[in-house]
KOLDO-461117 format. One record per residue (C-alpha): z, y, x; residue in one letter; residue number from 1. Coordinates in pm, 1 decimal. Layout:
<sevexs>
SEVEX       up    north     east resn resi
SEVEX        Z        Y        X    A  NUM
...
</sevexs>
This chain:
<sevexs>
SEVEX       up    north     east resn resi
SEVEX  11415.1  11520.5   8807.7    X    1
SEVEX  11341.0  11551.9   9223.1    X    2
SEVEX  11042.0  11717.5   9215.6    X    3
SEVEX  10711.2  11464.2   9313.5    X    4
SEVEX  10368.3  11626.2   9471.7    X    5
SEVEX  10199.9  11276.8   9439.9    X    6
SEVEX   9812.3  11251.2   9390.8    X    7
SEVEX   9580.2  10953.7   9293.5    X    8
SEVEX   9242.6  10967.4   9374.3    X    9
SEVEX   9025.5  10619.3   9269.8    X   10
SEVEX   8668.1  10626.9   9283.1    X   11
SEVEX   8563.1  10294.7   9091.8    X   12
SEVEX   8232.3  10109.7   9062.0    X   13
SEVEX   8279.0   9970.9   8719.1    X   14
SEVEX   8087.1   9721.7   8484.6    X   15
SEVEX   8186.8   9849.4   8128.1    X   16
SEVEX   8179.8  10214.3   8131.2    X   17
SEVEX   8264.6  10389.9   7835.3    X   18
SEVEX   7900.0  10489.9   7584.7    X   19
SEVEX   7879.2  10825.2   7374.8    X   20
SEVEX   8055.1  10580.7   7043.9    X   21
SEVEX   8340.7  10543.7   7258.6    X   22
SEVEX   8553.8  10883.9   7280.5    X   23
SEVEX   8821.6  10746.9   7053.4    X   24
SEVEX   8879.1  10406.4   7287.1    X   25
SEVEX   8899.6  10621.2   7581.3    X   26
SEVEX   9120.3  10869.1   7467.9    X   27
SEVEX   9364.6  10572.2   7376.4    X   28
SEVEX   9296.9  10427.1   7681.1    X   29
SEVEX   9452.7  10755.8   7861.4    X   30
SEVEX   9716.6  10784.5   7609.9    X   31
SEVEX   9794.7  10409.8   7723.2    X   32
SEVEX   9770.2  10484.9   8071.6    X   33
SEVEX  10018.8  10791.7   8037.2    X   34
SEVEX  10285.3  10553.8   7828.6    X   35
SEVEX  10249.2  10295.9   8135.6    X   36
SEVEX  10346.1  10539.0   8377.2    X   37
SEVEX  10603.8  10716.9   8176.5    X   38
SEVEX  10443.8  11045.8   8198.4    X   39
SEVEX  10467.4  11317.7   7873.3    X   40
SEVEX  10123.2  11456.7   7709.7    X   41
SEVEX  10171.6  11833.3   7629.0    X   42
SEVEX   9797.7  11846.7   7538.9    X   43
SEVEX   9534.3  11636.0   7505.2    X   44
SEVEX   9395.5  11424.7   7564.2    X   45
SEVEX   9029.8  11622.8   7556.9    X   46
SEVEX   8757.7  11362.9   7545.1    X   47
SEVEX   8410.3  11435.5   7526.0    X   48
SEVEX   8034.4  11288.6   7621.3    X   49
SEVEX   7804.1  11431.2   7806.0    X   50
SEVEX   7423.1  11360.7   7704.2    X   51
SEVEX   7248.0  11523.9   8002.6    X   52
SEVEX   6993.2  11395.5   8183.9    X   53
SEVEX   7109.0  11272.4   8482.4    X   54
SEVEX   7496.3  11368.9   8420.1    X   55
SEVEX   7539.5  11132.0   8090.8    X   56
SEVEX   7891.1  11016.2   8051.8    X   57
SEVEX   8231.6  11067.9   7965.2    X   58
SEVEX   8482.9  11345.1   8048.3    X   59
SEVEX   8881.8  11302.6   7965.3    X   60
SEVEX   9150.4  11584.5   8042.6    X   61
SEVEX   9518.5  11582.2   7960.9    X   62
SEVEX   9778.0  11816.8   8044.4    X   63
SEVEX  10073.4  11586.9   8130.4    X   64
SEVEX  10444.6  11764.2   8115.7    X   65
SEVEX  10439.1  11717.3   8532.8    X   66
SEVEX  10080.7  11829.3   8583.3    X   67
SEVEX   9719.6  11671.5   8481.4    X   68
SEVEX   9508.8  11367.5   8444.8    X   69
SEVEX   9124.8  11409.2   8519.0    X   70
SEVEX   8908.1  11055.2   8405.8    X   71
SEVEX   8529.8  11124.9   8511.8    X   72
SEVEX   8243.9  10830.8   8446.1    X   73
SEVEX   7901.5  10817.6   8483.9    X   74
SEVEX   7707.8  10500.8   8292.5    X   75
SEVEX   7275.7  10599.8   8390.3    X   76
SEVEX   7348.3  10469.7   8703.0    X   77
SEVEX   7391.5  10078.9   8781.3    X   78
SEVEX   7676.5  10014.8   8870.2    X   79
SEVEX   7848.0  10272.9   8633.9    X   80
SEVEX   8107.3  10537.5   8820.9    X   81
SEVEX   8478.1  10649.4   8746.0    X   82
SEVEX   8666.8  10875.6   8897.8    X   83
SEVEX   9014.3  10973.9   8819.8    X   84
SEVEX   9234.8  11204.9   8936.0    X   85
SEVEX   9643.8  11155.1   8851.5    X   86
SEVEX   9831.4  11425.1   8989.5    X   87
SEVEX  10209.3  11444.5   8919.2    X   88
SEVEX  10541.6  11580.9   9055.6    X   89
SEVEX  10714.6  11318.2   8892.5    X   90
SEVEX  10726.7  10968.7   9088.2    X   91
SEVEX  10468.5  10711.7   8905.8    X   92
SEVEX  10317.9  10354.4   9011.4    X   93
SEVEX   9984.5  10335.8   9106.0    X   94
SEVEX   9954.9  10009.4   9121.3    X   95
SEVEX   9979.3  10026.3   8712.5    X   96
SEVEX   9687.4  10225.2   8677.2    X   97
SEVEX   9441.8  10038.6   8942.9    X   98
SEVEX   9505.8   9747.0   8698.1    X   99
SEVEX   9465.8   9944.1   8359.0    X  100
SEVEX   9136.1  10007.3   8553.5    X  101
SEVEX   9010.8   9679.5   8606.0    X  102
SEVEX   9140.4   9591.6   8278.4    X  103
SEVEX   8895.6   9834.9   8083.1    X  104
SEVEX   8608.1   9903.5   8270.3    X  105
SEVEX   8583.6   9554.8   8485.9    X  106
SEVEX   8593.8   9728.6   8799.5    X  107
SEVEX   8373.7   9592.4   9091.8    X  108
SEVEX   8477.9   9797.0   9355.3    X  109
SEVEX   8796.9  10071.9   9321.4    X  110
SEVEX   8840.0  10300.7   9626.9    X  111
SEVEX   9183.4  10487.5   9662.1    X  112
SEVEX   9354.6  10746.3   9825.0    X  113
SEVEX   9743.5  10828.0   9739.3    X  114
SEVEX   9831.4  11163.7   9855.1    X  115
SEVEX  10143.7  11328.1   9904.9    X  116
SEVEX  10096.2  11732.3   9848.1    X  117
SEVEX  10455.9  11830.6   9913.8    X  118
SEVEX  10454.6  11972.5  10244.6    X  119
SEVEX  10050.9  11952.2  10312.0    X  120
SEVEX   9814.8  11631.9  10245.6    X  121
SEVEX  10008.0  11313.8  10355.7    X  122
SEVEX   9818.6  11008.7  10289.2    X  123
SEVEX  10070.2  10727.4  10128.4    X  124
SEVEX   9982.3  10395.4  10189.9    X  125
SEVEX   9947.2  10186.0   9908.8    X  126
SEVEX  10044.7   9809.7   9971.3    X  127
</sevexs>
């Protein structure tokens, strides 16, 4: 493997975030997103809810054998927020994840930046 130093950034407005009963879909829903871009778990994924005031919503970590996914949301606030981080030194498609995005939390509005981190922070374009 040619070592990658790619990173996906998507802030998403989204219409279906995940509630407090939902840590098992989301955690497939990573799992699913990992097999889709033919990335490894070596642990994880870590899913839990967050019932504070003013914070409530769902946090999802997994180690991946080339680095780490981070999935963020926040559902008090209308339009619900995501935020995901996928950052990998192996090559990946991230075109396959904006649409696992839309897919399962009906996105409104998904904001991107594609990084390369190899030799400082190149900004890929995405097509």
């Amino acid at each position: 493997m040619t070592l990658q130093h790619k990173h996906l950034i998507i802030r998403a407005t989204i219409k279906k975030p995940p509630s407090h009963n939902d840590v098992n879909t989301l955690t497939d829903w990573i799992r699913k997103v990992i097999r889709s871009i033919d990335m490894k778990i070596l642990g994880g994924p870590y899913t839990t809810y967050c019932d504070i005031k003013g914070n409530k919503g769902m946090t999802s970590v997994t180690i991946i054998e080339t680095s780490h996914i981070a999935l963020h949301t926040w559902d008090e606030i209308n339009p619900a927020l995501l935020q995901l981080d996928v950052y990998s030194c192996a090559d990946f498609n991230p075109e396959i994840i904006f649409k696992l995005v839309n897919e399962e939390f009906g996105a409104i509005k998904i904001e991107k930046k594609f990084i390369n981190r190899e030799n400082g922070l190149e900004e890929v374009n995405l097509t």
